[in-house]
C-alpha positions as CSV (number, residue, x, y, z in Angstrom):
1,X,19.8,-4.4,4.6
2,X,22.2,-5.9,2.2
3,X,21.3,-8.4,-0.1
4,X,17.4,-7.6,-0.7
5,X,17.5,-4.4,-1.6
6,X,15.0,-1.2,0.6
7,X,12.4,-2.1,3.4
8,X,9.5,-0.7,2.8
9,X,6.8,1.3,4.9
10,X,5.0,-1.5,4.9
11,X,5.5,-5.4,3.9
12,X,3.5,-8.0,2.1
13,X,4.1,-11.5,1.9
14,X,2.0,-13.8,-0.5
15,X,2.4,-17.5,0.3
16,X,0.4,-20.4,-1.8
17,X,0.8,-24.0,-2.2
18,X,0.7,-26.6,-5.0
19,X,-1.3,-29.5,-5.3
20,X,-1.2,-31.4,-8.8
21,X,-0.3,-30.2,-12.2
22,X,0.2,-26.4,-12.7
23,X,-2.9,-25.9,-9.8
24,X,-2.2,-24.2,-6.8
25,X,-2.9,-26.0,-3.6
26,X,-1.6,-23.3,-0.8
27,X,-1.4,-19.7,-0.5
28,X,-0.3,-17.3,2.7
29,X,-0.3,-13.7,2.1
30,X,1.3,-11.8,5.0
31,X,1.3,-7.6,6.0
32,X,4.6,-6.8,5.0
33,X,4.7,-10.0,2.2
34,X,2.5,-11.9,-0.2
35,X,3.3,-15.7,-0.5
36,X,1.4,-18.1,-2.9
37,X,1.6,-21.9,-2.5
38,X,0.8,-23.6,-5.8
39,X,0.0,-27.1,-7.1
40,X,2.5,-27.2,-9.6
41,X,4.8,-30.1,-9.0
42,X,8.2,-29.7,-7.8
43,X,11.4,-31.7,-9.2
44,X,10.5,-34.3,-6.5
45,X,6.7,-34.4,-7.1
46,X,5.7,-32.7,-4.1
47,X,3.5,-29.9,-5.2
48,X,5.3,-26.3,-4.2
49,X,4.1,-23.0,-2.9
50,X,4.4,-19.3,-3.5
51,X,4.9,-17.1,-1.1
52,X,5.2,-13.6,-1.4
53,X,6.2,-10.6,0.8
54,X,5.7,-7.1,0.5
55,X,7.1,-3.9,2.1
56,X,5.2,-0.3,1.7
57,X,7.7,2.4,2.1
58,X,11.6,0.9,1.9
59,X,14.7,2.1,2.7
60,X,18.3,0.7,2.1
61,X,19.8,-0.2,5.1
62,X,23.5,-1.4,4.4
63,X,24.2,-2.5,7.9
64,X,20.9,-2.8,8.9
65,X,20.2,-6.5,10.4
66,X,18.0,-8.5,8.4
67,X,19.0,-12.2,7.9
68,X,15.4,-13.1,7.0
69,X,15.1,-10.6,3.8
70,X,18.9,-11.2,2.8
71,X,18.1,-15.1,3.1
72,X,14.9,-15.1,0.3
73,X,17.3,-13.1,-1.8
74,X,20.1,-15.8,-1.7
75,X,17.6,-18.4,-2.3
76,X,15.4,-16.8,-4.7
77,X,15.1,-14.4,-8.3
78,X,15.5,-10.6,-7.1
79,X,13.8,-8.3,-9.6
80,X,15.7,-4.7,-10.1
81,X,13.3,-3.2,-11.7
82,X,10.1,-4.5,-10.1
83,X,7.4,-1.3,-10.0
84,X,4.2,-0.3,-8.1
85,X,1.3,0.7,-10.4
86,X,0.5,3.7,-8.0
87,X,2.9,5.4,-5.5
88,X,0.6,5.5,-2.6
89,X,-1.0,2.5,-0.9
90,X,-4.6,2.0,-1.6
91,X,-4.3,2.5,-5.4
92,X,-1.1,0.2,-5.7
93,X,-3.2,-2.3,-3.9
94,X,-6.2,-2.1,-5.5
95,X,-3.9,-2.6,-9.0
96,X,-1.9,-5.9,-6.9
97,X,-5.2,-7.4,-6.6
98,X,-6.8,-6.7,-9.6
99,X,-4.0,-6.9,-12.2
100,X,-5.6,-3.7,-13.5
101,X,-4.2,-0.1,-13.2
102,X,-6.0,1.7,-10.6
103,X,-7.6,4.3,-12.6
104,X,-9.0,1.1,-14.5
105,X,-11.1,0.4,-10.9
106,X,-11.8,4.1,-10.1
107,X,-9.1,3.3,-7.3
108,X,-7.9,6.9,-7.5
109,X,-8.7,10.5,-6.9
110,X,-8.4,13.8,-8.6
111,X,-8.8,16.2,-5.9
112,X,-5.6,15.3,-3.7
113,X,-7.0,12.6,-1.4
114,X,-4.8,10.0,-2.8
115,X,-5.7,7.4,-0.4
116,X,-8.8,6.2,1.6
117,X,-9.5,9.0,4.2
118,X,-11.5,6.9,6.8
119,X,-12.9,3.8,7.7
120,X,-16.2,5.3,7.6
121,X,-16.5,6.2,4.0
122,X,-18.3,4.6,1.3
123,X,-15.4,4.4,-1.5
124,X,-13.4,1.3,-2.0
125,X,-12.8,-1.5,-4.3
126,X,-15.6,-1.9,-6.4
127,X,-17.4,-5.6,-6.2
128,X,-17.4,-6.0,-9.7
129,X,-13.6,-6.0,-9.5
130,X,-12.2,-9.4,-9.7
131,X,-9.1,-10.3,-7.5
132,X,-6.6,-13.1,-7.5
133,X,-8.0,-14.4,-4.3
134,X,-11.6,-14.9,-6.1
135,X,-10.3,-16.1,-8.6
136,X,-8.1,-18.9,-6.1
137,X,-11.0,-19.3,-3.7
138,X,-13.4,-20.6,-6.8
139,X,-10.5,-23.1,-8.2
140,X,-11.1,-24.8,-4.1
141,X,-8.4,-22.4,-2.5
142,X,-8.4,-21.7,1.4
143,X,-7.9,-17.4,0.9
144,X,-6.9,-15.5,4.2
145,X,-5.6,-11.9,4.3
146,X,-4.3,-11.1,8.0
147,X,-3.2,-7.5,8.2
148,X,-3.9,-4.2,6.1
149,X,-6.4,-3.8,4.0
150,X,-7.4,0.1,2.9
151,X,-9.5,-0.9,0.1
152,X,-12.8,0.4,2.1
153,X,-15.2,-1.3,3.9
154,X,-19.1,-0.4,4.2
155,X,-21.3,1.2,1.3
156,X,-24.6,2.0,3.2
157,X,-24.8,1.5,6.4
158,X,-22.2,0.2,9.4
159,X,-22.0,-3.3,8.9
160,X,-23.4,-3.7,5.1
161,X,-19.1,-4.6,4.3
162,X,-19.8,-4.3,0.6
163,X,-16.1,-3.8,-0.1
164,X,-14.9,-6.3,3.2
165,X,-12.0,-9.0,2.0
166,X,-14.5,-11.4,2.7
167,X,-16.9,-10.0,-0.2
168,X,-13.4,-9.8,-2.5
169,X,-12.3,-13.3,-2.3
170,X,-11.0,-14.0,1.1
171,X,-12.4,-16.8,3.7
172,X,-11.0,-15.3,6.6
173,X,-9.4,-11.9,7.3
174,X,-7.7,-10.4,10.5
175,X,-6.5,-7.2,11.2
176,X,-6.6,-3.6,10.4
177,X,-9.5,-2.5,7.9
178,X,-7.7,0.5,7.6
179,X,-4.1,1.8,7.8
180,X,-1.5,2.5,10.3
181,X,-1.0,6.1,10.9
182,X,0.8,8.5,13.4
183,X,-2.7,9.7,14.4
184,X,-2.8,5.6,15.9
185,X,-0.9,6.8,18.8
186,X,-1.5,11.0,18.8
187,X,1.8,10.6,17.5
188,X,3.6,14.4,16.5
189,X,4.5,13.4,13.1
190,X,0.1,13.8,12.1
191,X,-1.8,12.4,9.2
192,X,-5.1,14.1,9.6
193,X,-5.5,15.3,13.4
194,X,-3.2,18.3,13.5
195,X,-4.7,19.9,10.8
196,X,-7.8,19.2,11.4
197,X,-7.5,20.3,15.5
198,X,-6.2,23.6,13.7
199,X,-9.1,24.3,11.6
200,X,-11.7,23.5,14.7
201,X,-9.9,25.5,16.7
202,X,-9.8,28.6,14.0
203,X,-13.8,28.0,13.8
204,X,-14.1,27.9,18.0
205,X,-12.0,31.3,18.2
206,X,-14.7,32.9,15.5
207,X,-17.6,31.4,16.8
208,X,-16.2,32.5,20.4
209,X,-16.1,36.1,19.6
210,X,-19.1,35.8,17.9
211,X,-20.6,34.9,21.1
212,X,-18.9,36.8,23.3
213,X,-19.5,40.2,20.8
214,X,-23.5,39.2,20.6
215,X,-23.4,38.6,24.6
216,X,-21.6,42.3,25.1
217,X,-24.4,43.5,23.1
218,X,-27.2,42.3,24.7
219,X,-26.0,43.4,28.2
220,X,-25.2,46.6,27.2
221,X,-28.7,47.4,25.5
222,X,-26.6,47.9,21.9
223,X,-28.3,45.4,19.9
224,X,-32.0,44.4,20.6
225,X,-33.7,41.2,20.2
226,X,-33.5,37.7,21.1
227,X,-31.0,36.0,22.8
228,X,-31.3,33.2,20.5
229,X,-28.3,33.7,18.7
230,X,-26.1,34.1,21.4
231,X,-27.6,30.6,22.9
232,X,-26.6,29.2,19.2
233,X,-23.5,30.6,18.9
234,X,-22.2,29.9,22.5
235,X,-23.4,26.1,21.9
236,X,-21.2,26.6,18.6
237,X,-18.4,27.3,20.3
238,X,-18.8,24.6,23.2
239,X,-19.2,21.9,20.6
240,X,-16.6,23.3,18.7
241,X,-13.8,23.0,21.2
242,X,-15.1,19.9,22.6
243,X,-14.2,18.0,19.2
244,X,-11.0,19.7,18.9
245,X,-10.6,18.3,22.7
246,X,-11.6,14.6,21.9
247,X,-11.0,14.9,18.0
248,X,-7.4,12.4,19.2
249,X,-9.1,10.0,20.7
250,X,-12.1,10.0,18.1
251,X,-9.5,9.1,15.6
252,X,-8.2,6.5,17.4
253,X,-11.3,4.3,18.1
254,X,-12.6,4.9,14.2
255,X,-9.9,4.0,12.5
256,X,-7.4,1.8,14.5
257,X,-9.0,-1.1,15.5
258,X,-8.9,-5.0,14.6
259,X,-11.3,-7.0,13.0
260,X,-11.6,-11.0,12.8
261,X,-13.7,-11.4,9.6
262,X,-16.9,-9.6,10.2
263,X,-16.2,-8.5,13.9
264,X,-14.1,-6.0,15.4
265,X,-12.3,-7.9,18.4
266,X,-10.0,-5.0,19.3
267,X,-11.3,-1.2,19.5
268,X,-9.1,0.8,19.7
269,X,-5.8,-1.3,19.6
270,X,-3.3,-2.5,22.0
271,X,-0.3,-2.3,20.1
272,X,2.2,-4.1,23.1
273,X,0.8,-7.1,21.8
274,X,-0.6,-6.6,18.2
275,X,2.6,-8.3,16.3
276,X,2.3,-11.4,18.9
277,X,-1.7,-11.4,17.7
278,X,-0.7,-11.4,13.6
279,X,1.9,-14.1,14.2
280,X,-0.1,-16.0,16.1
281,X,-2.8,-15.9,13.4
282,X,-0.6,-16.4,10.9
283,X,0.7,-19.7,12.2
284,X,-3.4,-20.7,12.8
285,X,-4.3,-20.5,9.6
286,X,-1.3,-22.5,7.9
287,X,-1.9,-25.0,10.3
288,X,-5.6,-25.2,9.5
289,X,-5.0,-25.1,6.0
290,X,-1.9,-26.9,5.5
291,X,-3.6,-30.1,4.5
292,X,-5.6,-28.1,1.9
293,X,-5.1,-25.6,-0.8
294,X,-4.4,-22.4,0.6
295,X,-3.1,-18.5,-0.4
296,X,-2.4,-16.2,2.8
297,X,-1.8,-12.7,2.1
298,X,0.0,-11.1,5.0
299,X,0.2,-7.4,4.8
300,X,2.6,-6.2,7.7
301,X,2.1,-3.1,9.3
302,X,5.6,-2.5,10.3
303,X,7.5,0.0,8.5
304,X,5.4,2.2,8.1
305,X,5.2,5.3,10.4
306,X,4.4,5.8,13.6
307,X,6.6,2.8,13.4
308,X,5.4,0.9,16.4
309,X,8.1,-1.3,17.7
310,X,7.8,-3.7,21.0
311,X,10.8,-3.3,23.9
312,X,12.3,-6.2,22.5
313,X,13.8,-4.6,19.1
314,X,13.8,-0.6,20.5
315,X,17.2,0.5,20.3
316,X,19.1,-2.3,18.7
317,X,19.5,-0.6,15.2
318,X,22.2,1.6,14.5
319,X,19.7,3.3,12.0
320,X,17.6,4.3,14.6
321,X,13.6,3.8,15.1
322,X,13.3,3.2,11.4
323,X,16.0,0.4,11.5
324,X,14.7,-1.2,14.9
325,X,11.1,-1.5,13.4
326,X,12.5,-3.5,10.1
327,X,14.6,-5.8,12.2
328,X,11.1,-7.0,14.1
329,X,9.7,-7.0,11.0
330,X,12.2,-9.1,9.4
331,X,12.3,-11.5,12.7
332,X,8.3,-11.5,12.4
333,X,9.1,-13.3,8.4
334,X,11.5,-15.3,9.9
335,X,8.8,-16.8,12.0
336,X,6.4,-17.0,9.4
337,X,9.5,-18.9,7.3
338,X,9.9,-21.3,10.5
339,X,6.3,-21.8,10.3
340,X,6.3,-23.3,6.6
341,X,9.7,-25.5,7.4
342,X,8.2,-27.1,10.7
343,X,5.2,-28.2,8.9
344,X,7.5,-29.0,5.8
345,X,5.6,-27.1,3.7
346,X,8.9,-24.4,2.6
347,X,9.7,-27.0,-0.5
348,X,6.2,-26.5,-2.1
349,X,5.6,-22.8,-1.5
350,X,6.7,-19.8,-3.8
351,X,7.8,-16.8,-1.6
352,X,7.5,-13.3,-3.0
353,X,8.3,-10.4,-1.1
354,X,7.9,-6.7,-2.4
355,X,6.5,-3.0,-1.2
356,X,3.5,-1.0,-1.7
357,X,5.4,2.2,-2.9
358,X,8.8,3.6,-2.3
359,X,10.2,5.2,1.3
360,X,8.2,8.8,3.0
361,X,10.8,11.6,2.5
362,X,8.8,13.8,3.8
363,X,8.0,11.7,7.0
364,X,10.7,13.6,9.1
365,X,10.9,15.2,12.0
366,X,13.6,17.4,13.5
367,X,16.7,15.7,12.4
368,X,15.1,12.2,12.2
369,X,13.8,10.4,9.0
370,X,10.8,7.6,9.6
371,X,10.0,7.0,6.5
372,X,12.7,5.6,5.0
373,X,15.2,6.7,2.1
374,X,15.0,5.3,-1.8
375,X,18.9,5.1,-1.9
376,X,20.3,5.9,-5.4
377,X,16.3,6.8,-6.5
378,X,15.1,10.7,-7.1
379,X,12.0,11.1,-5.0
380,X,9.5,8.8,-2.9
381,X,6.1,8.0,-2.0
382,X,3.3,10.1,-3.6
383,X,5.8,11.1,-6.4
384,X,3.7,9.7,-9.5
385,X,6.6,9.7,-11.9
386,X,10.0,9.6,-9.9
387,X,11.7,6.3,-9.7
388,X,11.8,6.5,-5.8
389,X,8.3,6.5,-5.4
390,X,7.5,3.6,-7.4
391,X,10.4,0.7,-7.9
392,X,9.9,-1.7,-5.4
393,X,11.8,-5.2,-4.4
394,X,10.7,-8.2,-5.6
395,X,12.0,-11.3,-4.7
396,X,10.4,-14.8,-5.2
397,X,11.5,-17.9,-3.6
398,X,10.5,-21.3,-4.7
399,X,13.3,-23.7,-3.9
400,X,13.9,-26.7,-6.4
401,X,11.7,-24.7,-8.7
402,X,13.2,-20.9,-9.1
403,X,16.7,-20.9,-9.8
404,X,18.3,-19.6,-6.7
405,X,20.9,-16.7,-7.1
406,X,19.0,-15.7,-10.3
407,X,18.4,-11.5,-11.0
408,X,16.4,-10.1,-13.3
409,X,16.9,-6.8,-14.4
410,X,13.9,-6.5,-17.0
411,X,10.7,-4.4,-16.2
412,X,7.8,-6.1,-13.8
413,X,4.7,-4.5,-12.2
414,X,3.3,-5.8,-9.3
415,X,-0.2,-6.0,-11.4
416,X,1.9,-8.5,-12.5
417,X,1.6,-11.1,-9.8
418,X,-2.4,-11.6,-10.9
419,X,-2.0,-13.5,-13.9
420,X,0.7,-15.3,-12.5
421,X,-0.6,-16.2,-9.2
422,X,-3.9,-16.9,-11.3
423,X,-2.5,-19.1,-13.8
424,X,-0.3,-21.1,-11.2
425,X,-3.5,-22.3,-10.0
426,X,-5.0,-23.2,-12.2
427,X,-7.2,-20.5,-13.0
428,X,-8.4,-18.5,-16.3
429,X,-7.5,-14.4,-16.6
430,X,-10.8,-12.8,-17.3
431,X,-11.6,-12.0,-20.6
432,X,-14.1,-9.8,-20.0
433,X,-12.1,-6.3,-19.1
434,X,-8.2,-5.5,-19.9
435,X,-6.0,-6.9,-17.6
436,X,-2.1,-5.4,-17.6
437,X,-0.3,-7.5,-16.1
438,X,2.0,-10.2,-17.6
439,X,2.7,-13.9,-16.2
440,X,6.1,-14.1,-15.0
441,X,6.6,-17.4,-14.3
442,X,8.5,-17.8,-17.9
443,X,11.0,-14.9,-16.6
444,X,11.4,-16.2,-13.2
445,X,12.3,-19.8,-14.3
446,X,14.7,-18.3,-17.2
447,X,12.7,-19.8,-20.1
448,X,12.2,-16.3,-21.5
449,X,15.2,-13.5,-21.6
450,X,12.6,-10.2,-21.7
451,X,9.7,-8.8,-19.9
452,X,6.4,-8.8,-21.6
453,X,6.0,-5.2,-20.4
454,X,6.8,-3.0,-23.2
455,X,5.4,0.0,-22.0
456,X,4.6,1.0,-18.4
457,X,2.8,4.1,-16.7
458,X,2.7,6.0,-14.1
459,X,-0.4,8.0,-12.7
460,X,-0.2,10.3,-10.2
461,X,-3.8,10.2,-9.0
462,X,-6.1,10.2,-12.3
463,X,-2.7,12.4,-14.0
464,X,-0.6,10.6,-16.3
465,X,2.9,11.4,-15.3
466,X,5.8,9.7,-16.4
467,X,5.7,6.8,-19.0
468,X,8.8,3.7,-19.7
469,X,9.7,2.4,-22.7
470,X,12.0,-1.1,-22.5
471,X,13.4,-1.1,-26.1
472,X,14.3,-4.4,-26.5
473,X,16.1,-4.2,-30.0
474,X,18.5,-1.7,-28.5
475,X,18.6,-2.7,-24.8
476,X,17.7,0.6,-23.6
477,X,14.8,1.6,-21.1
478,X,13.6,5.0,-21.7
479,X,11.4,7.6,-19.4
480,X,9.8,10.1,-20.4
481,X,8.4,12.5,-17.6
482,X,5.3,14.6,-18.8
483,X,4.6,16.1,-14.7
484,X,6.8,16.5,-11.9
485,X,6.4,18.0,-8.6
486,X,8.0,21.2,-7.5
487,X,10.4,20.1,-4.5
488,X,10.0,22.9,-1.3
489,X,12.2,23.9,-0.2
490,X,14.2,24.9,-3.3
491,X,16.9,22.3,-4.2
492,X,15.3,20.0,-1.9
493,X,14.3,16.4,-3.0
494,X,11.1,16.2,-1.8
495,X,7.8,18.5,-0.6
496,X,8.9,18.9,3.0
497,X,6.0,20.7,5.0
498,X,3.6,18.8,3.1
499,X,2.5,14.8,3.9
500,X,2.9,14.0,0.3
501,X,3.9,15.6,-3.0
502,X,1.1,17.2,-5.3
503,X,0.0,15.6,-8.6
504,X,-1.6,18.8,-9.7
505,X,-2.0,22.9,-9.4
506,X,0.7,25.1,-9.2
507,X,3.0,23.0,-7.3
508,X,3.8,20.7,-9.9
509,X,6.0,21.4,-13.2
510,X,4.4,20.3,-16.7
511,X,7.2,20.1,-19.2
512,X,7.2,20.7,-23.0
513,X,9.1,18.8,-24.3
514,X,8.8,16.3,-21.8
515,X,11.6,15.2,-19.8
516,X,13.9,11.9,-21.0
517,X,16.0,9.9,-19.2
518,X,17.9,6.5,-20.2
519,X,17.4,4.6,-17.0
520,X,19.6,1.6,-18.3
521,X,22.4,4.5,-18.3
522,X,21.2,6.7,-15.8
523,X,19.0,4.6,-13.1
524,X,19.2,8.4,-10.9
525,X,17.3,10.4,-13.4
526,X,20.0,13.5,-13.2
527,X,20.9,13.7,-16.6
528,X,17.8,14.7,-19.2
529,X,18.6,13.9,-22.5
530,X,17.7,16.8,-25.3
531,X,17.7,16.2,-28.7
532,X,20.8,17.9,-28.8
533,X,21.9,14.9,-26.8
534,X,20.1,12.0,-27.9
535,X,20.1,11.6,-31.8
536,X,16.7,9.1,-31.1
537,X,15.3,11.9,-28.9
538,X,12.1,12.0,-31.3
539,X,11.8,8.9,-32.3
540,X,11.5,7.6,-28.4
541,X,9.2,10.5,-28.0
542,X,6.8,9.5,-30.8
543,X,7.0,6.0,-29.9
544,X,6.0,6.7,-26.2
545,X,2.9,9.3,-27.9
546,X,1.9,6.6,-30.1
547,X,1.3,4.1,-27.1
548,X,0.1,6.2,-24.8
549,X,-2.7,7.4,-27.0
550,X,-3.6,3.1,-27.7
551,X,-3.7,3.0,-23.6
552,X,-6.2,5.8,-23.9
553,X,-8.4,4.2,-26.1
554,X,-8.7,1.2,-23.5
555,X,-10.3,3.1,-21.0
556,X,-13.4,3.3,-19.8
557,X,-15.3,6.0,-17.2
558,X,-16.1,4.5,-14.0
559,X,-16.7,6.1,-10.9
560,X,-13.9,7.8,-8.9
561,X,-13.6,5.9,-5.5
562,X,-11.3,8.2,-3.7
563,X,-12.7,11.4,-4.6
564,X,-15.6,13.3,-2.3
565,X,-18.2,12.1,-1.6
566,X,-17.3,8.7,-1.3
567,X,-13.6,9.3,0.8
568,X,-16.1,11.8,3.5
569,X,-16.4,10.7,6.9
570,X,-20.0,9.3,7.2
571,X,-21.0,8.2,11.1
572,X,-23.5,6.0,9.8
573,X,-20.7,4.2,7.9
574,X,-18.8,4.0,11.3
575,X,-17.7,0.0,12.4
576,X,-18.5,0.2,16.0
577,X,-18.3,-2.7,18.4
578,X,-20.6,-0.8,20.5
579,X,-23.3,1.8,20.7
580,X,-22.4,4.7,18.4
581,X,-19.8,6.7,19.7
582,X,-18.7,4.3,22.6
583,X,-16.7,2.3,20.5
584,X,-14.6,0.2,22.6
585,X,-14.3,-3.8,23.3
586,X,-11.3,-6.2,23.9
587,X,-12.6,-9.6,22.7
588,X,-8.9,-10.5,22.4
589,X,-9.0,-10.6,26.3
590,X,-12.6,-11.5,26.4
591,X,-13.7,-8.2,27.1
592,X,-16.5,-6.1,25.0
């Protein structure tokens, strides 16, 4: 990739279109981008649209092919400094939504889980949360999400879908309730599977012995009476190795399946024909709603491992796997872009285009990397404080409207987008809970020099990690680092052996002083700046205390959706499309 910066492990794209005045009228939000169409009109009075993509994990690809990306970031504002609220997926898009740092929802854990664990658990985004797409649907907007979601699904039972997009804004929603994972496709490179396979198969070899030393016993006359441990042990055992056996394909059909609103039409998935299925859907619903208000989120699952690819794109990139999935990915945005010209829609829709969180580095295998890299960037996804785990692209597109060319190299947050998105259409930010994102419409159109962010922070789970200051009167952008992770092996730049880095325990580094870096000097965070070095070493360091103890004061306790027992496997929370545990149907084919 040259011109739009790193792919990410996954992509969103946010489309919505105007109708009159500052309203918008159409919206498409897509897997790997988020595109807003809004009602705003343009310098011909045609009414424009926003759309916006996102990528989760990215990686600079300097030769990479990607015409598609490289073409938004001619046409549109790229953002340098654009930043995830949370460097894992389901708390940077619970904070996307919302506007709202994730710890604001209870969008985060504090026992390592990070992320939603299942589809069968009861955590997710709370319904008292208000999104953009609520907030669209209520001003008259057509809302569809087609792709990931990971923000939970049922509360108490299988089908209650208390935290479904439909019951967070959205009038129609295909694709993956959860997330794409290795574990999709028994792939080696495991999110869950291989570790839990080992642990049932320690618990089979004790329970075996047990059963086999009780047996011995019996039949030797050296323990006396009943056999009824030896019948509960042995049956132990049995069912012990048989869930190791299956525990694969148990995976497979509870979390990787499609749903079309409320009904799963694919379980488990096909994935030869899965990227055909979201385009396809994609180009239904602008066509549906192309005569009507409309925002699409599209949420690409691409880029993100086990990086499925079709035959088509294997083998063309010169970066390997990685690279071959990005250039489908970047032909599947193309298509979505053809879509809006052919039903002349691409005048009146903003385009945005961004990632959930930085590139994998620890998502390698052997001498291969598939999960990106974070170029110039220390660390990656999971790293709370690191700028590789958390600055993003951003690029918006809205021709006759943005100023094309234009770079910003101020502070954004992708919270950021809800205020703007809301506003754009017409809409009113709630009043009733802090909201921390700022409208960037003003900075995108060039009618304001400077970011409204002052300060920014950065969790690692419920930890506070790293915090930025943008000092406008002297143009520089401090970070201060109060928790890092301990890379493994020593000297490494990452926690290889482990999925993601720690936010806590004795594999992470609390420092006192904290660390300080000037990012507008030293984008790489290699130098730390001491107060030998820095003459305004305490003043940035009081500064930075003062405002993060005024964040603290806005907080409120609410409960923690990632944590046990609401991120545990529950089978009564289970989406089946058949009789608990034959879960399979193909409705795609006409099959259940």
């Amino acid at each position: 990739m040259r011109a739009a910066g790193r792919p990410a492990e996954e992509a969103w794209a946010l489309a919505a279109a105007s109708g009159q005045s500052r309203r918008t009228s159409r919206a498409l939000c897509c897997t790997a981008s988020r595109s807003l169409r809004s009602r705003r009109p343009g310098p011909d009075g045609a009414q424009p649209s926003r759309n916006y993509e996102r990528k989760e994990n990215m990686l600079r690809l300097e030769h990479a092919w990607t015409p598609n990306i490289d073409r938004l970031a001619r046409d549109g504002v790229m953002l340098t400094q654009h930043l995830a609220a949370a460097s894992v997926c389901t708390p940077s898009r619970a904070a996307f939504l919302t506007g709202r740092y994730p710890l604001r929802s209870g969008m985060v854990s504090s026992n390592g889980y990070r992320v939603l664990q299942w589809t069968g658990v009861s955590g997710g985004l709370p319904t008292n949360e208000t999104t953009f797409a609520k907030i669209l649907k209520d001003r008259g907007y057509a809302t569809g999400l087609i792709g990931k979601w990971h923000l939970g699904l049922n509360c108490e039972s299988s089908n209650d879908h208390c935290h479904h997009p439909l019951n967070h804004g959205f009038d129609h929603f295909y694709g993956m309730p959860f997330s794409m994972m290795g574990d999709c496709v028994r792939w080696e490179l495991s999110e869950k599977r291989a570790g839990m396979e080992r642990k049932l198969n320690v618990c089979f070899q004790i329970m075996a012995v047990a059963a086999l030393t009780l047996t011995a016993g019996k039949l030797t006359h050296l323990t006396s009476g009943s056999w009824t441990p030896v019948i509960w042990s042995t049956m132990a055992a049995i069912f012990l190795f048989t869930t190791s056996y299956f525990l694969g394909d148990l995976i497979v059909h509870a979390d990787c399946f499609l749903m079309r609103n409320h009904t799963i039409t694919e379980q488990p998935m096909h994935f030869p024909r899965t990227t055909s299925l979201i385009l396809k859907e994609v180009s239904s619903f602008i066509q549906r709603n192309k005569q009507t208000p409309f925002l699409l989120f599209v949420s690409f699952l691409h880029v993100h491992t086990p990086l499925i690819t079709t035959e088509k794109f294997r083998g063309k990139s010169v970066h390997g796997l990685y690279g071959d999935n990005t250039e489908e990915m970047d032909w599947m945005l193309g298509k979505i872009l053809d879509t809006l010209d052919t039903e002349g829609l691409t005048n009146s829709t903003l385009v945005y285009f961004t990632s959930d969180h930085g590139g994998s580095l620890e998502s390698r295998l052997r001498n291969n990397q598939y999960g990106g890299s974070n170029g110039i960037y220390k660390g990656g996804k999971g790293m709370g404080g690191w700028e590789g785990g958390i600055r993003v692209p951003g690029i918006f597109r809205w021709p006759g409207v943005l100023p094309a060319g234009r770079v910003i190299h101020e502070p954004t947050s992708l919270m950021d987008v809800f205020p703007t998105v809301v506003q754009l259409g017409g809409g009113e930010v709630p009043q009733d809970r802090v909201i921390d994102g700022r409208d960037m419409l003003p900075l995108l159109l060039g009618t304001a020099q400077h970011s409204d962010h002052e300060f920014l922070l950065h969790y690692c789970e419920n930890f506070l990690h790293a915090v930025r200051w943008h000092q406008r009167d002297g143009g520089r952008l401090w970070k201060v680092h109060y928790t890092t992770p301990v890379f493994h092996p020593h000297g490494a730049g990452a926690c290889y052996g482990r999925g993601v880095c720690p936010c806590f325990g004795d594999q992470v580094a609390h420092h006192d002083p904290p660390l300080l870096f000037d990012l507008s000097r030293d984008p790489s965070e290699v130098h730390a700046l001491t107060p030998d070095t820095e003459p305004a070493f305490y003043r940035v360091m009081d500064t930075i205390s003062r405002a993060v103890e005024e964040h603290r004061r806005t907080l409120r306790p609410v409960p923690v959706q990632l944590d046990a027992p609401g991120n545990i496997w529950k089978p009564w929370l289970q989406p089946c499309c058949g009789p608990f545990p034959l879960c399979w149907c193909d409705r795609e084919n006409g099959q259940a």
